[in-house]
PyMOL CGO cylinders between C-alpha atoms (Angstrom):
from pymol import cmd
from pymol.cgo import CYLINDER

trace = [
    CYLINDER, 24.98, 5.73, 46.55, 24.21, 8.94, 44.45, 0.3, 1, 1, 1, 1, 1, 1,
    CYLINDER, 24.21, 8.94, 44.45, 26.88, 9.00, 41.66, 0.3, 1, 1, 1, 1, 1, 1,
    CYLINDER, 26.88, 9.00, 41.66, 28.41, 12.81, 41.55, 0.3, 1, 1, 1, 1, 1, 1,
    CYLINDER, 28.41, 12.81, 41.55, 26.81, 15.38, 39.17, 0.3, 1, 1, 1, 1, 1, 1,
    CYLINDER, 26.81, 15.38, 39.17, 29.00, 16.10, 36.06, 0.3, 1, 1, 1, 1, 1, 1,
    CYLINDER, 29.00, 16.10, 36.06, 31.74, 19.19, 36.26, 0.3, 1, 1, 1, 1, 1, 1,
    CYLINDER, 31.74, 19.19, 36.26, 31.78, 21.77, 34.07, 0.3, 1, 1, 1, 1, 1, 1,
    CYLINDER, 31.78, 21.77, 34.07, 35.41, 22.31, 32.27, 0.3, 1, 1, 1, 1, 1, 1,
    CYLINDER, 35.41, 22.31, 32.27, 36.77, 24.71, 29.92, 0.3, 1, 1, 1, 1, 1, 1,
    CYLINDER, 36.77, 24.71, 29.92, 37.04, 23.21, 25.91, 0.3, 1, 1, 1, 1, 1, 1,
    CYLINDER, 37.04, 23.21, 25.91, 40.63, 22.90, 26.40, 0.3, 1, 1, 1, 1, 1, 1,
    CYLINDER, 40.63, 22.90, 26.40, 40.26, 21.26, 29.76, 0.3, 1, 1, 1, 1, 1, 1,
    CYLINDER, 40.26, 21.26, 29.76, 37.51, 18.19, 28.21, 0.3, 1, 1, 1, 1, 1, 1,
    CYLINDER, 37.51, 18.19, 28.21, 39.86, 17.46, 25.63, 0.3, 1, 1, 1, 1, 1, 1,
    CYLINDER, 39.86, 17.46, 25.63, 42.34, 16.94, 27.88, 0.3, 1, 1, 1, 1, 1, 1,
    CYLINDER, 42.34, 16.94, 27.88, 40.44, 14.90, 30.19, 0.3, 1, 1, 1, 1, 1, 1,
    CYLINDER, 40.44, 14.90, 30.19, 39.08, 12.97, 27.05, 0.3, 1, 1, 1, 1, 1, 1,
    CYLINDER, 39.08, 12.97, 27.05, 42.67, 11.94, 25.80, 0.3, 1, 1, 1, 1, 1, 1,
    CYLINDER, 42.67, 11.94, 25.80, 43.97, 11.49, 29.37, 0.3, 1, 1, 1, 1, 1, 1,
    CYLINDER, 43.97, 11.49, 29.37, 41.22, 9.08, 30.72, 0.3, 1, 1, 1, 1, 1, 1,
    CYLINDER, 41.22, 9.08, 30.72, 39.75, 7.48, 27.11, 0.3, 1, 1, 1, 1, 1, 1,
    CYLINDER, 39.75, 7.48, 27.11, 42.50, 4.50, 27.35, 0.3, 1, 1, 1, 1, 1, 1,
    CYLINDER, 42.50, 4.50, 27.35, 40.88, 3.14, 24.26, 0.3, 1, 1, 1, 1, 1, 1,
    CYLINDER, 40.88, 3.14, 24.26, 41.10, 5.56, 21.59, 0.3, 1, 1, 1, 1, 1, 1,
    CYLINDER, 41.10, 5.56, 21.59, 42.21, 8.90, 20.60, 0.3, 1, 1, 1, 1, 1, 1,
    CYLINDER, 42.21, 8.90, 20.60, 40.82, 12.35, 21.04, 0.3, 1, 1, 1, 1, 1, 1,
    CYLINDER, 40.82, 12.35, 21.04, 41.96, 14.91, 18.41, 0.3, 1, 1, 1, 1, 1, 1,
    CYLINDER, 41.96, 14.91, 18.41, 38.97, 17.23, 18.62, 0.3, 1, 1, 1, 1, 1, 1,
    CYLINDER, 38.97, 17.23, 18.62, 35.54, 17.45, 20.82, 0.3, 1, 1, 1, 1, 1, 1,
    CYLINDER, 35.54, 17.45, 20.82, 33.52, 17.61, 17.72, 0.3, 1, 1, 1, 1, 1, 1,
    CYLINDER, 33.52, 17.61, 17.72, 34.51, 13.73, 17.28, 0.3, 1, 1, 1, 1, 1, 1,
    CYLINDER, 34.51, 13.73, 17.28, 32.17, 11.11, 17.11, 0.3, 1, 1, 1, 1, 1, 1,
    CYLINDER, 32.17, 11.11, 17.11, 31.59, 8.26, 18.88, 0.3, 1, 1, 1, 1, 1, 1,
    CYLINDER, 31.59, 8.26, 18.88, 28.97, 5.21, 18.89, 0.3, 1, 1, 1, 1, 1, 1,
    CYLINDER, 28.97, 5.21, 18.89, 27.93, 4.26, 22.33, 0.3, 1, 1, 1, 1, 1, 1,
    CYLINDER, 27.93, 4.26, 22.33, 27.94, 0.39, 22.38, 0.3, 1, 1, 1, 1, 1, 1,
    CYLINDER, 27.94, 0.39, 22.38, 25.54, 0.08, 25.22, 0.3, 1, 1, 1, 1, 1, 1,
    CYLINDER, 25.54, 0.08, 25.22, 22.44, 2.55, 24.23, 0.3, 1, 1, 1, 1, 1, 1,
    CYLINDER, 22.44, 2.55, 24.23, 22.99, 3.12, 20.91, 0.3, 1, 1, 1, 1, 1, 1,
    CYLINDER, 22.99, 3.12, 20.91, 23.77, 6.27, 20.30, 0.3, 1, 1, 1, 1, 1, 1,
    CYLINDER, 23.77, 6.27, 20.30, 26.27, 8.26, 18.41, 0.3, 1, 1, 1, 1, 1, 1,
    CYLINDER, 26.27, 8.26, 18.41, 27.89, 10.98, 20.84, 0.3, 1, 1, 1, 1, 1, 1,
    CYLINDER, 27.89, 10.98, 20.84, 30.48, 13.83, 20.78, 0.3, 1, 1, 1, 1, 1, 1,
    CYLINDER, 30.48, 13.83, 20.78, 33.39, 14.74, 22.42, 0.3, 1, 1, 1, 1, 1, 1,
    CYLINDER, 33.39, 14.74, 22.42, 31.33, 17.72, 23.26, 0.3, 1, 1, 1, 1, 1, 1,
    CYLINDER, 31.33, 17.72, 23.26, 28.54, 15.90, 25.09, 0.3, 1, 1, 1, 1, 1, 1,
    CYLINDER, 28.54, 15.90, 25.09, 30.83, 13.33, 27.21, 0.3, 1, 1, 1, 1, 1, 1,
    CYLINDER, 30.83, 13.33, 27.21, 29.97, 14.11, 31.04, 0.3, 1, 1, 1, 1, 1, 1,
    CYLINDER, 29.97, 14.11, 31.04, 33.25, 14.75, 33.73, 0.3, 1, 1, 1, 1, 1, 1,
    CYLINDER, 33.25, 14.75, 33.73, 32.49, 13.69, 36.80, 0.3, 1, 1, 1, 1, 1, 1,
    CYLINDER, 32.49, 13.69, 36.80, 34.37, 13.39, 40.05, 0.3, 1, 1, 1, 1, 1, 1,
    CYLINDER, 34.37, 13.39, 40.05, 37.63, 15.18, 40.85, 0.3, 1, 1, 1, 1, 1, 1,
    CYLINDER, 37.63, 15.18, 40.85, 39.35, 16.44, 43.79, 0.3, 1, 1, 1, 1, 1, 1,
    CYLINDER, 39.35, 16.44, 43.79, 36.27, 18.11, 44.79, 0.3, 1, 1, 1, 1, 1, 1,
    CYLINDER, 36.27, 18.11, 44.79, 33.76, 15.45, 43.86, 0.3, 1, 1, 1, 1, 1, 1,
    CYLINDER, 33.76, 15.45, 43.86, 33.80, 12.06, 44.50, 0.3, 1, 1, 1, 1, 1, 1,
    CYLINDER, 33.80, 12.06, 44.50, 37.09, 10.40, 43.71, 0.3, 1, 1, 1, 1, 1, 1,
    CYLINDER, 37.09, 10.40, 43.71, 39.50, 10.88, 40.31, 0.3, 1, 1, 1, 1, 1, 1,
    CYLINDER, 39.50, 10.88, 40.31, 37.94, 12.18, 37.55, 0.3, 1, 1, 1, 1, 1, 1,
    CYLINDER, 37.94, 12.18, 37.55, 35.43, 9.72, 35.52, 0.3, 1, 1, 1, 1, 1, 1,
    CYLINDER, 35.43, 9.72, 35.52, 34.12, 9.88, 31.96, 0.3, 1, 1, 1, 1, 1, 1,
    CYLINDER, 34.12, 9.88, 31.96, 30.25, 8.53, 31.09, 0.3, 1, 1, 1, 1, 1, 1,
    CYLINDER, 30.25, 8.53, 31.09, 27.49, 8.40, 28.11, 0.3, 1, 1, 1, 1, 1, 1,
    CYLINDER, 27.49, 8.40, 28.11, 25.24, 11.45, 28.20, 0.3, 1, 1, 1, 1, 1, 1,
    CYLINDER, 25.24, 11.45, 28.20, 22.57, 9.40, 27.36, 0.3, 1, 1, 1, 1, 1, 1,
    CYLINDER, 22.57, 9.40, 27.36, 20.01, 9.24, 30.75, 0.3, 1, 1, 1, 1, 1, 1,
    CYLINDER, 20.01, 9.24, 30.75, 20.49, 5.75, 32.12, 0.3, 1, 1, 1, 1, 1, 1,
    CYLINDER, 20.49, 5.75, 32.12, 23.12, 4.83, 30.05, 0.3, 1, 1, 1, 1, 1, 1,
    CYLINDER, 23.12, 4.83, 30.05, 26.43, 3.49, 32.45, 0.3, 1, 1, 1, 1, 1, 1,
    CYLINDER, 26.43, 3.49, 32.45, 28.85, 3.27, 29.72, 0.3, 1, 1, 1, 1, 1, 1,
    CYLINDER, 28.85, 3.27, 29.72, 32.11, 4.17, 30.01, 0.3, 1, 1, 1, 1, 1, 1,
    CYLINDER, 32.11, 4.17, 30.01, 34.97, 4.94, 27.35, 0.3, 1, 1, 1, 1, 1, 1,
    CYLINDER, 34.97, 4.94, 27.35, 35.56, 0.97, 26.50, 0.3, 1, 1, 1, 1, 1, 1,
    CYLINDER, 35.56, 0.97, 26.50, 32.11, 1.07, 25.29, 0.3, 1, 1, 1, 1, 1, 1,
    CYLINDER, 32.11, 1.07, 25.29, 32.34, 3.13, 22.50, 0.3, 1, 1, 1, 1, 1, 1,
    CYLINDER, 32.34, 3.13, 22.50, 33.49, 2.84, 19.18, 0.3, 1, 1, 1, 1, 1, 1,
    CYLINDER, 33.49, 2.84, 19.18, 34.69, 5.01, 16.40, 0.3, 1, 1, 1, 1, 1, 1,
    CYLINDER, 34.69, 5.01, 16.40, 31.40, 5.10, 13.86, 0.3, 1, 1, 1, 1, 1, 1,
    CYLINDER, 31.40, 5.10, 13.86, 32.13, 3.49, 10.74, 0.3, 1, 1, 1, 1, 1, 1,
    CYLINDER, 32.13, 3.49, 10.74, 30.32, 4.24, 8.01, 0.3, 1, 1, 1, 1, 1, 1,
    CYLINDER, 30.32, 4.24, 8.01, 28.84, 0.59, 8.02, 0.3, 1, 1, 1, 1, 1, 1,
    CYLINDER, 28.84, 0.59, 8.02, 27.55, 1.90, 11.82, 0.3, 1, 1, 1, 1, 1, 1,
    CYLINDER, 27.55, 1.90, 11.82, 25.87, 5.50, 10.49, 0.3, 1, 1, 1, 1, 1, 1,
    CYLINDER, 25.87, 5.50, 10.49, 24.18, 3.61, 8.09, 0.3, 1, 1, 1, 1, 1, 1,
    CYLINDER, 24.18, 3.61, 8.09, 23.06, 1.16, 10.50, 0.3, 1, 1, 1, 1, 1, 1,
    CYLINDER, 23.06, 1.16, 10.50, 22.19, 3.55, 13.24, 0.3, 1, 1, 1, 1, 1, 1,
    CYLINDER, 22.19, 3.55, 13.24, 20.25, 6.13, 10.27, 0.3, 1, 1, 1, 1, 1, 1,
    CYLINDER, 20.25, 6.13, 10.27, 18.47, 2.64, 9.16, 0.3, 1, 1, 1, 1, 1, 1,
    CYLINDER, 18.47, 2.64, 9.16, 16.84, 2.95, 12.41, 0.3, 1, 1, 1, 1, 1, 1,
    CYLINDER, 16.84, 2.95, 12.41, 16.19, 5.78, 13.45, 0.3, 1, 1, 1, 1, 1, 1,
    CYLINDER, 16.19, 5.78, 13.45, 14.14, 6.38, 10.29, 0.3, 1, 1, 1, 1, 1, 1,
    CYLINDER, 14.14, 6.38, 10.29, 12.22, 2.76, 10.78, 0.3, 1, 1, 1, 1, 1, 1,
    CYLINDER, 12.22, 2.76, 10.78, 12.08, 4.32, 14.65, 0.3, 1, 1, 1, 1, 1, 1,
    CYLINDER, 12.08, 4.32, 14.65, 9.99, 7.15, 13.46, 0.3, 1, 1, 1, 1, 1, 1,
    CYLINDER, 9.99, 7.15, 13.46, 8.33, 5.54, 11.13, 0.3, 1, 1, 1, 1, 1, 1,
    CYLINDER, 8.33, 5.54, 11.13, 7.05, 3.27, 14.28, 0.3, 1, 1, 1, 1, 1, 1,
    CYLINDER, 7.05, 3.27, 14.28, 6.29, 6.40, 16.20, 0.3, 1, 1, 1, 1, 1, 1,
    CYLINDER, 6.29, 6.40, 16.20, 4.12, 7.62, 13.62, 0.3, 1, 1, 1, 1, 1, 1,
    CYLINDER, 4.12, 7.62, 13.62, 0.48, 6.00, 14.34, 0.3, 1, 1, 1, 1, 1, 1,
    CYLINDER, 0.48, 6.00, 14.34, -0.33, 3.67, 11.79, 0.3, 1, 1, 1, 1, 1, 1,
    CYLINDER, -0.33, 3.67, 11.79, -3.75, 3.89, 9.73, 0.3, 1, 1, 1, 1, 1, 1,
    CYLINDER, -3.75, 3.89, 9.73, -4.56, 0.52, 9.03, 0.3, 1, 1, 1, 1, 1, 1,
    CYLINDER, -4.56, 0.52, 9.03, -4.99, -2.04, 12.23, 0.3, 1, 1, 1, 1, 1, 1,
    CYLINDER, -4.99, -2.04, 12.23, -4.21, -5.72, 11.33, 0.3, 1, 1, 1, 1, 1, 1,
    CYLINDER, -4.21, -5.72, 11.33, -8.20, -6.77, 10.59, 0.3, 1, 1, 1, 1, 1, 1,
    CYLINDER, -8.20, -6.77, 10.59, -8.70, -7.98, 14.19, 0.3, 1, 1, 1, 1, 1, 1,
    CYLINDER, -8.70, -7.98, 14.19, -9.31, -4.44, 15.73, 0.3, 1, 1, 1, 1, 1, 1,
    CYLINDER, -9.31, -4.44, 15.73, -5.37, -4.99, 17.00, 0.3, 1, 1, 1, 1, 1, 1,
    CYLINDER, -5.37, -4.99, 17.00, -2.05, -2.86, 16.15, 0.3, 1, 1, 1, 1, 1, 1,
    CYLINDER, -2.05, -2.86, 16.15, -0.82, -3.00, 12.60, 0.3, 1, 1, 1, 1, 1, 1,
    CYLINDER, -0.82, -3.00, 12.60, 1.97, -5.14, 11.44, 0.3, 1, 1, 1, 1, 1, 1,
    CYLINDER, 1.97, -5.14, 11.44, 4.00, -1.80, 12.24, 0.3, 1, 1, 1, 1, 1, 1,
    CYLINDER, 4.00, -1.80, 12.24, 3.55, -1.36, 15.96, 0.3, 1, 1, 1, 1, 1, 1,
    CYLINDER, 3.55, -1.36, 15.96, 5.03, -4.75, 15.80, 0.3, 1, 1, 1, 1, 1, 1,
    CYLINDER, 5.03, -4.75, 15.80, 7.93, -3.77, 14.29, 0.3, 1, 1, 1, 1, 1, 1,
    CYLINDER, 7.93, -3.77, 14.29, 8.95, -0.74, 16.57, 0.3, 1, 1, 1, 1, 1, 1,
    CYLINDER, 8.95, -0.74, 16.57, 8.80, -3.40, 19.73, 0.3, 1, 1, 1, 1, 1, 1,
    CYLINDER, 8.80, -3.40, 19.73, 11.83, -5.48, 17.47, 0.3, 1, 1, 1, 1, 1, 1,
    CYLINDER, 11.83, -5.48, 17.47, 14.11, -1.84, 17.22, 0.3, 1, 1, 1, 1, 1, 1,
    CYLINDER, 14.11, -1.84, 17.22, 15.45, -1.69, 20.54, 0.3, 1, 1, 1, 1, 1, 1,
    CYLINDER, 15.45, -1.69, 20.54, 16.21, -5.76, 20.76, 0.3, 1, 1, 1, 1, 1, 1,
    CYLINDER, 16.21, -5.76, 20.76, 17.82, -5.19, 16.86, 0.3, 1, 1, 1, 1, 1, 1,
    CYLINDER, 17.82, -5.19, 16.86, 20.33, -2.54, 18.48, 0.3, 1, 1, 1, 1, 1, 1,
    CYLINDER, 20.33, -2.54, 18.48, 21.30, -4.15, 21.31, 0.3, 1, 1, 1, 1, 1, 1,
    CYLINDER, 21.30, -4.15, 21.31, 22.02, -7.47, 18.63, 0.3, 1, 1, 1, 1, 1, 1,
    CYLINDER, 22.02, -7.47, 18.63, 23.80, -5.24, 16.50, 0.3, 1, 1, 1, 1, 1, 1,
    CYLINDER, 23.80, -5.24, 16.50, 26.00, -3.68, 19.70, 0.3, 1, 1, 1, 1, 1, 1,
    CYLINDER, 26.00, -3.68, 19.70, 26.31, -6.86, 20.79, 0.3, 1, 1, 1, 1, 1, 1,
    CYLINDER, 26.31, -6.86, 20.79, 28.67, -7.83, 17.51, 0.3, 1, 1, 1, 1, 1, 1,
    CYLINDER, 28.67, -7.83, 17.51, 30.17, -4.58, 17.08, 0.3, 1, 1, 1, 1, 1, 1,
    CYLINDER, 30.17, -4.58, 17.08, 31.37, -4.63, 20.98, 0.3, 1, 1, 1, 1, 1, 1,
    CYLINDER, 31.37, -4.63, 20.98, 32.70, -8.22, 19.88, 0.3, 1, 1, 1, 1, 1, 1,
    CYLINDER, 32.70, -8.22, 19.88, 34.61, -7.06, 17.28, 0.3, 1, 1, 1, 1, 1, 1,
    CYLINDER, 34.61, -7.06, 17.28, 36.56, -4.42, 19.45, 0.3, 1, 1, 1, 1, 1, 1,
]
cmd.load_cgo(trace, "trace")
């Protein structure tokens, strides 16, 4: 089952639907932040997607923007500063990954670096993994 596209709303309208059906914390503003426990990433107000509706497929639903991420408002946090650090931390050891390395290891294989990049994702998901046990 195809889940329905996202609606479209006025500014005024999202915020309302924000504060309405985010059970978990307050919306003051769509320019607030929010860490997505499930992929990751920090998100807005802004960038939230509306689905559903009288029109689409049942009462109105809120999700991640993030392709393939299912989270839903319980899933994300309020970023603490400990969390932008955390989240900055690797997104700079991310593209330091990306960036091909020049040395290989001595054995013709990938550098101590590639390595590294494999351990980001498994990191995030660690350090979601506590923060979403906090909450």
């Amino acid at each position: 089952m195809a889940l329905s596209p996202p609606i479209t709303l006025s500014e005024t309208d999202k915020l309302d639907a924000l504060c309405r059906l985010d059970q978990f914390r307050q919306w003051r503003s769509l320019d607030e932040k929010r860490y997505c426990l499930v992929c990751g990433k920090i998100i807005t107000g802004q960038q939230i997607e509306v689905a559903g509706g009288t029109r689409g497929n049942g009462p109105l639903r809120l999700s991640c923007p993030t392709e393939r991420c299912n989270s839903i408002p319980m899933d994300w946090v309020l970023p603490t500063d400990e969390i932008l650090a955390r989240v900055e931390m690797m997104a700079a050891e991310e593209h330091k990954a990306s960036v091909p390395a020049q040395t290989s290891n001595g054995n013709g294989g990938p550098s101590r670096r590639n390595k590294r990049y494999n351990g980001i994702a498994s990191q995030l998901r660690k350090f979601a993994l506590h923060l979403k046990g906090r909450s």
